[in-house]
RONUGU-465448 format. One record per residue (C-alpha): x, y, z; residue in three letters; residue number from 1. Coordinates in pm, whole numbers, plus 50000, padded with zeros to 5 digits. Example, Ala and Ser with C-alpha at 12.3 -4.5 7.8 and 13.67 -1.06 7.14 Angstrom:
2
{node {51230 49550 50780} ALA 1}
{node {51367 49894 50714} SER 2}
END
This chain:
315
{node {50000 50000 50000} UNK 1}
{node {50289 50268 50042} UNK 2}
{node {50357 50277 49686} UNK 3}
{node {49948 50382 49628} UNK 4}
{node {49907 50648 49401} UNK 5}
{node {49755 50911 49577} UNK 6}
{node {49468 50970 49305} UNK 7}
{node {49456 50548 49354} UNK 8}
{node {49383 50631 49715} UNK 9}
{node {49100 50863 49656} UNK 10}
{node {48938 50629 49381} UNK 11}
{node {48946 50369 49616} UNK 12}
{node {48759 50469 49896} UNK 13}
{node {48479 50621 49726} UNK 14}
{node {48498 50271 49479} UNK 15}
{node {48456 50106 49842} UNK 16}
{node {48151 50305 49957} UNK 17}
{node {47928 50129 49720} UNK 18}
{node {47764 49799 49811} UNK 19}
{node {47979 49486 49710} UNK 20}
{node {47862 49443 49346} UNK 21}
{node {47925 49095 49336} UNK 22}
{node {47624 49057 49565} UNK 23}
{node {47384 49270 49333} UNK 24}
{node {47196 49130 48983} UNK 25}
{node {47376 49261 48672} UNK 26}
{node {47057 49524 48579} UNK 27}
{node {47101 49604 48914} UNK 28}
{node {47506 49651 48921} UNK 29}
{node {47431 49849 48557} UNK 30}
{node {47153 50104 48725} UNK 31}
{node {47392 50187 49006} UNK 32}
{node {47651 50298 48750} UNK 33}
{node {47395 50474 48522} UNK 34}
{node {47280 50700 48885} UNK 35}
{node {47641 50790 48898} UNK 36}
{node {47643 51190 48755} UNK 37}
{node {47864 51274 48474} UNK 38}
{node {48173 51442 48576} UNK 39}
{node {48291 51682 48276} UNK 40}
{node {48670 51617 48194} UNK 41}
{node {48916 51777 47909} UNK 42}
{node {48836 51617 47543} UNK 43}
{node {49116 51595 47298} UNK 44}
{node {49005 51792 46959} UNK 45}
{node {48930 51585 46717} UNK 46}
{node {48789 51620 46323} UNK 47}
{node {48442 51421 46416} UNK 48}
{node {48283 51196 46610} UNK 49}
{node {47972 50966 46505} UNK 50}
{node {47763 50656 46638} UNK 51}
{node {47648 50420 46354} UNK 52}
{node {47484 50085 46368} UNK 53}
{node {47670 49792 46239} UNK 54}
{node {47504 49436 46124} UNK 55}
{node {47651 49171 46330} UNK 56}
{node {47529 48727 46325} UNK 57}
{node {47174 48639 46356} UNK 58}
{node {46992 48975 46160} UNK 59}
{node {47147 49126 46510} UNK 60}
{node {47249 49483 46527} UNK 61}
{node {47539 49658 46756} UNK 62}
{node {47649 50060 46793} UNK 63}
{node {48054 50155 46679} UNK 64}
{node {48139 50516 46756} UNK 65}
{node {48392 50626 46493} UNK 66}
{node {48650 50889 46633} UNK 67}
{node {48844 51086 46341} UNK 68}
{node {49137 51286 46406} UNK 69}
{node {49185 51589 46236} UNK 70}
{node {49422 51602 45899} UNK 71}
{node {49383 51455 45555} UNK 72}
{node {49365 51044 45603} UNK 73}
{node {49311 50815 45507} UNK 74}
{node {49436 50755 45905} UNK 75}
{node {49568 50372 46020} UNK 76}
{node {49279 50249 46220} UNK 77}
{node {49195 50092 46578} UNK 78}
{node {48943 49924 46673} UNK 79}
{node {48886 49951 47068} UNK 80}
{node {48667 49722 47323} UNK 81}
{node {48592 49870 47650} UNK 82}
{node {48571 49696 47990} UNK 83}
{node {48347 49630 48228} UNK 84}
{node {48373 49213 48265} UNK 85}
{node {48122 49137 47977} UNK 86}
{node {47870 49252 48200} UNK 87}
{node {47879 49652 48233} UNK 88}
{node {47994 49903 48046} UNK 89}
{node {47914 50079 47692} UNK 90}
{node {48035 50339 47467} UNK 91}
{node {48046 50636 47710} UNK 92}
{node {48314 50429 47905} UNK 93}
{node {48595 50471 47736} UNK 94}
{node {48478 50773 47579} UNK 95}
{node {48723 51011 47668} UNK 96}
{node {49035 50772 47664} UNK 97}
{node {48928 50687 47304} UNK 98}
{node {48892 51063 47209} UNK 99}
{node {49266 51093 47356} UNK 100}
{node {49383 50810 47160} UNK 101}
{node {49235 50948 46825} UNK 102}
{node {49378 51243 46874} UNK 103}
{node {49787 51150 47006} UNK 104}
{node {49780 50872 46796} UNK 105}
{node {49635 50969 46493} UNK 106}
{node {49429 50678 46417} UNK 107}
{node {49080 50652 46344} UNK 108}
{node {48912 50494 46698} UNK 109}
{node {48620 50249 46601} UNK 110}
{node {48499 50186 46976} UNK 111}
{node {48288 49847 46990} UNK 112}
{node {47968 49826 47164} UNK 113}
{node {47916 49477 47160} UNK 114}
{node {47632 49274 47336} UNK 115}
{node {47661 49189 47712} UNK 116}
{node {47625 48877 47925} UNK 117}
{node {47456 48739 48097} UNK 118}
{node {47178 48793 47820} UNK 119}
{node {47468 48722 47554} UNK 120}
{node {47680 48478 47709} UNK 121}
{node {48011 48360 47560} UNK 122}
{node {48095 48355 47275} UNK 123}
{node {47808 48593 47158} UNK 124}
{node {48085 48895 47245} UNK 125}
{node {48347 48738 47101} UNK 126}
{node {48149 48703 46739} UNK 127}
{node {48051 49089 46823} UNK 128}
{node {48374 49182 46849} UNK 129}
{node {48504 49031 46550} UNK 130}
{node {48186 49130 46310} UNK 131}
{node {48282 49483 46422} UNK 132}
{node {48651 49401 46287} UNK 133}
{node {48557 49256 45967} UNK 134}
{node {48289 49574 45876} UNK 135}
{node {48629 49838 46003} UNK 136}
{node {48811 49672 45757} UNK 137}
{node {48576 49625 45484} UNK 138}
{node {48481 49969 45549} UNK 139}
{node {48801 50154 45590} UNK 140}
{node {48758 50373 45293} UNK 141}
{node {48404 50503 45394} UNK 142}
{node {48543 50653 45764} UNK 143}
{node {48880 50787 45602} UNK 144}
{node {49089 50453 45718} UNK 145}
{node {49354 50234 45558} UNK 146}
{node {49243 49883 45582} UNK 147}
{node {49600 49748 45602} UNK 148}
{node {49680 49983 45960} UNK 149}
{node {49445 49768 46188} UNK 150}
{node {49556 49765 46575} UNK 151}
{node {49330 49607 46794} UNK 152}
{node {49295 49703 47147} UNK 153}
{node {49137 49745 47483} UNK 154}
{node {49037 49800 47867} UNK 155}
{node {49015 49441 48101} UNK 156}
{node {48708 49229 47918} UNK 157}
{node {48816 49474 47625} UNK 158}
{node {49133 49384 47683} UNK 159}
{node {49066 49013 47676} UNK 160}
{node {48827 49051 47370} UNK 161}
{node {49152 49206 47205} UNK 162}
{node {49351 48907 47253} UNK 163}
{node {49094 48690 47097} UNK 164}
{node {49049 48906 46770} UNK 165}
{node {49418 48804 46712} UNK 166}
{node {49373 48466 46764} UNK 167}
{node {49068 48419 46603} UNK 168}
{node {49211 48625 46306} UNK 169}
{node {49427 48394 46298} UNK 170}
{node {49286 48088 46274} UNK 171}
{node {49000 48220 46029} UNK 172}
{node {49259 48358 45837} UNK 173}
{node {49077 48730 45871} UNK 174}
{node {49175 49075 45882} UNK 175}
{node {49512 49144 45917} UNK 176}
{node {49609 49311 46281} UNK 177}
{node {49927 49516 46306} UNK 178}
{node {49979 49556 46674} UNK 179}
{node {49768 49488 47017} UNK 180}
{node {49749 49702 47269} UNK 181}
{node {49626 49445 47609} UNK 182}
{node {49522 49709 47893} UNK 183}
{node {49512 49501 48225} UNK 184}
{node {49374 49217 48011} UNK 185}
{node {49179 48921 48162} UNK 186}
{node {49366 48636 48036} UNK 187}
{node {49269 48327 48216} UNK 188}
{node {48959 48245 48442} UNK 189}
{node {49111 48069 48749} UNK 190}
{node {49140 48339 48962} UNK 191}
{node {49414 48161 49153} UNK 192}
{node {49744 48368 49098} UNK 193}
{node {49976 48607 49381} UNK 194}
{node {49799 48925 49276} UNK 195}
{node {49472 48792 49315} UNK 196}
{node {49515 48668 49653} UNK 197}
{node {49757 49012 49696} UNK 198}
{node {49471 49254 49598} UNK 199}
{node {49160 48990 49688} UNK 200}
{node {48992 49286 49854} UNK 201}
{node {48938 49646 49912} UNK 202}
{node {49145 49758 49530} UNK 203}
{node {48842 49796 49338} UNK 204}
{node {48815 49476 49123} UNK 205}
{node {48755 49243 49436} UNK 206}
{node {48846 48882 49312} UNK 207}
{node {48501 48785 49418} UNK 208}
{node {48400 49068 49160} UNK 209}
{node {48605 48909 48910} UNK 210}
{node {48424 48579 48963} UNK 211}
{node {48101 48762 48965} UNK 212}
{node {48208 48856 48572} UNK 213}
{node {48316 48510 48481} UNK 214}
{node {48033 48330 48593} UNK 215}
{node {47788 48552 48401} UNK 216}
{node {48009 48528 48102} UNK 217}
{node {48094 48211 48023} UNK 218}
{node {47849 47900 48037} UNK 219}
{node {48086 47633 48256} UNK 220}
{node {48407 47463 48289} UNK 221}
{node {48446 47409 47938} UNK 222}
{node {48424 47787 47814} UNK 223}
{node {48690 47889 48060} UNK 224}
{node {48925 47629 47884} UNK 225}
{node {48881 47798 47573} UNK 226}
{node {49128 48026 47395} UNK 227}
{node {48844 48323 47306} UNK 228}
{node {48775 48331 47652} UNK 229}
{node {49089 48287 47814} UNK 230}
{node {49394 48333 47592} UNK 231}
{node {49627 48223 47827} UNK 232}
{node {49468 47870 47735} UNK 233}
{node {49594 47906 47394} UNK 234}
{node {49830 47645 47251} UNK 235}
{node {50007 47834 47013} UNK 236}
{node {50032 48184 47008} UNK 237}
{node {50318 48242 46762} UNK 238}
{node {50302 48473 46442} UNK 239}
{node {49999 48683 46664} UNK 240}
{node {50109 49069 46576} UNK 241}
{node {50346 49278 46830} UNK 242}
{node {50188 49350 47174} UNK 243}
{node {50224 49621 47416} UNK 244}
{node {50107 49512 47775} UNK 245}
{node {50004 49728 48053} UNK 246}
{node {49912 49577 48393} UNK 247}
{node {49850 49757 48677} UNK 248}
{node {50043 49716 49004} UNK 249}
{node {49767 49694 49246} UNK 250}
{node {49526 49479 49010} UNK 251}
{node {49450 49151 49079} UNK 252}
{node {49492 49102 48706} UNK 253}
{node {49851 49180 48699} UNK 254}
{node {50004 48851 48719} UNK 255}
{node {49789 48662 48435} UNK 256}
{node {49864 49003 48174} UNK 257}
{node {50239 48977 48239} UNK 258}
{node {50175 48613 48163} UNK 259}
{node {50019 48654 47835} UNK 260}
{node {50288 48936 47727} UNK 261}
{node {50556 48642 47861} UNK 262}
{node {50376 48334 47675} UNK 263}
{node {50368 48570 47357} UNK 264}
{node {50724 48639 47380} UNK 265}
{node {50846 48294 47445} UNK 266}
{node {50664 48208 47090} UNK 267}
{node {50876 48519 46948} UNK 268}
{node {50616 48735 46922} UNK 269}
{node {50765 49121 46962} UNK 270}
{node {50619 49267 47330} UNK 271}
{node {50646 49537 47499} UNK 272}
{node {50569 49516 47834} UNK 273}
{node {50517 49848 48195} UNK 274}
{node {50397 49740 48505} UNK 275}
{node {50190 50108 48626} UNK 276}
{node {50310 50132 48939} UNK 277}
{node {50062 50321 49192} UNK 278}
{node {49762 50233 48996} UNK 279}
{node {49508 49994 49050} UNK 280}
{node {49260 49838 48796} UNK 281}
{node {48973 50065 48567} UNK 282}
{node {49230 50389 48575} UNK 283}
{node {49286 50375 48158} UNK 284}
{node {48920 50483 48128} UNK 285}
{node {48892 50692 48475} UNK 286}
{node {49012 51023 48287} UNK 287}
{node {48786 51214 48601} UNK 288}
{node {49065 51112 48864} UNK 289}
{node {49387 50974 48650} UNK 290}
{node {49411 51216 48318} UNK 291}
{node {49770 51253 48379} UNK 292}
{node {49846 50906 48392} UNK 293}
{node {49604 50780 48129} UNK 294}
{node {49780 51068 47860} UNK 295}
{node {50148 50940 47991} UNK 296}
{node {50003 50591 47888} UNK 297}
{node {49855 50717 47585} UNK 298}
{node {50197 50852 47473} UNK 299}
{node {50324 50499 47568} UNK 300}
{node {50104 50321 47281} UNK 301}
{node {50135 50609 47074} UNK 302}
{node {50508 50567 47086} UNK 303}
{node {50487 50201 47069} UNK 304}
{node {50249 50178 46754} UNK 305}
{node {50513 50457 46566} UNK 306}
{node {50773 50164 46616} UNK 307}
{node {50597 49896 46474} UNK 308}
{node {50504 50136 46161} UNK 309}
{node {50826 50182 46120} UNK 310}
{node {50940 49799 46164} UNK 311}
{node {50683 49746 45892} UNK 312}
{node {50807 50003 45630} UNK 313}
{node {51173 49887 45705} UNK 314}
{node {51043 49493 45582} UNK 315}
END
């Protein structure tokens, strides 16, 4: 605790005033966020922002939110998946922290707004996520993008759904993806490593919490085995495009993201890995209480996606 980050601190106890979430329904956990008043915070400049509606499986439909930084294009692209364990959590999450990354990165955000357990269990996000991939890059040239720039990238659950559009790409031989960027990504559902039992309690994402999310999203034993829903499960994750890892050090995700960036190294995969130190789990997309932090971070990627562009006009 004496390494907390002061702002850390004063997340944390109001974050502990609220009733233990893992206790609540998830309507119930979602209608206790949605009381919680908007707090205004700086907004990068950008050229535009718009919501559209995107066709994903089964006639179903899902909202993107397309941010465009200013300048001529066509801009490299991301595509972004917020957090909230599969169960909370929308496009006004990551809002700001996706405006920010527009705008230092100069990439065209596509933020994801795909369906939520438990009404749309695993893998129903996972097919979300990766229908919103396919229509960025079959679309690239309608929202001012080049459809051979594709990072992937996200917060936690957005984090994990990251992980699984490179794998999946993969396998199904789909878009091409040119970096990930893994935010304190869920990687594995057993809930049994040091920083969980470190940071069980009292840090925000409780690792009762964190069961709480896994047992709405997935549908038993055999789901949390599986690669789309825990990457760490993965067999082979070699050829999967450069990664840049950020864990948090008071998270009780740290441990299974430095992991992943590990397992994806050992198969020769290019990472890049920072441990946050001070900062607990949600900050990335807390720009009310960490904005410094989150555009130091932002800079990070930013700096980390101009090497791999570079890397890939070199070859």
């Amino acid at each position: 605790m004496a390494n907390l980050d002061p702002q850390a601190k004063v997340y944390l106890e109001a974050f502990n005033q609220m009733p233990a979430l893992h206790s609540m329904e998830a309507q119930a956990v979602r209608d206790l966020f949605a009381l919680v008043p908007p707090v205004e915070v700086e907004l990068a400049p950008l050229a535009s922002v718009e919501d559209r509606l995107i066709p994903v499986g089964n006639d179903a439909e899902i909202n993107v939110r397309i941010y465009t930084p200013e300048g001529e294009g066509p801009f490299p692209l991301f595509v972004y998946y917020h957090g909230g364990g599969w169960v909370i959590g929308d496009l006004e999450t990551a809002d700001a922290s996706c405006r920010m990354i527009a705008n230092r990165t100069e990439r065209v955000v596509v933020s994801v707004d795909y369906r939520l357990a438990p009404e749309y269990k695993f893998p129903v996000p996972v097919e979300d996520s990766y229908a919103a991939l396919k229509w960025v890059k079959e679309h690239a040239a309608e929202i001012n993008g080049n459809a051979s720039k594709i990072v992937v990238g996200g917060d936690s659950a957005g984090g994990n759904l990251s992980a699984a559009m490179t794998l999946l790409s993969k396998d199904e031989k789909g878009p091409e993806i040119e970096g990930q960027i893994l935010i304190y990504p869920v990687t594995s559902l057993t809930y049994d490593t040091k920083s969980y039992f470190e940071f069980q309690q009292g840090f925000g994402l409780d690792r009762d919490l964190m069961i709480w999310f896994g047992n709405y999203y997935i549908n038993g034993e055999e789901d949390a085995k599986n690669k789309l829903a825990a990457p760490l499960e993965a067999e082979d994750v070699s050829g999967l495009p450069p990664a840049y890892v950020i864990t948090a050090e008071y998270d009780v995700l740290r441990d299974e993201g430095q992991a992943y960036a590990e397992k994806l190294r050992n198969a020769g995969v290019q990472v890049e890995t920072i441990c946050e130190e001070g900062l607990v789990h949600g900050y990335f997309t807390n720009m009310a209480v960490f904005p410094d932090r989150i555009k130091a971070s932002i800079s990070n990627i930013a700096e980390f996606l101009n090497t791999i562009n570079k890397e890939v006009r070199q070859s």
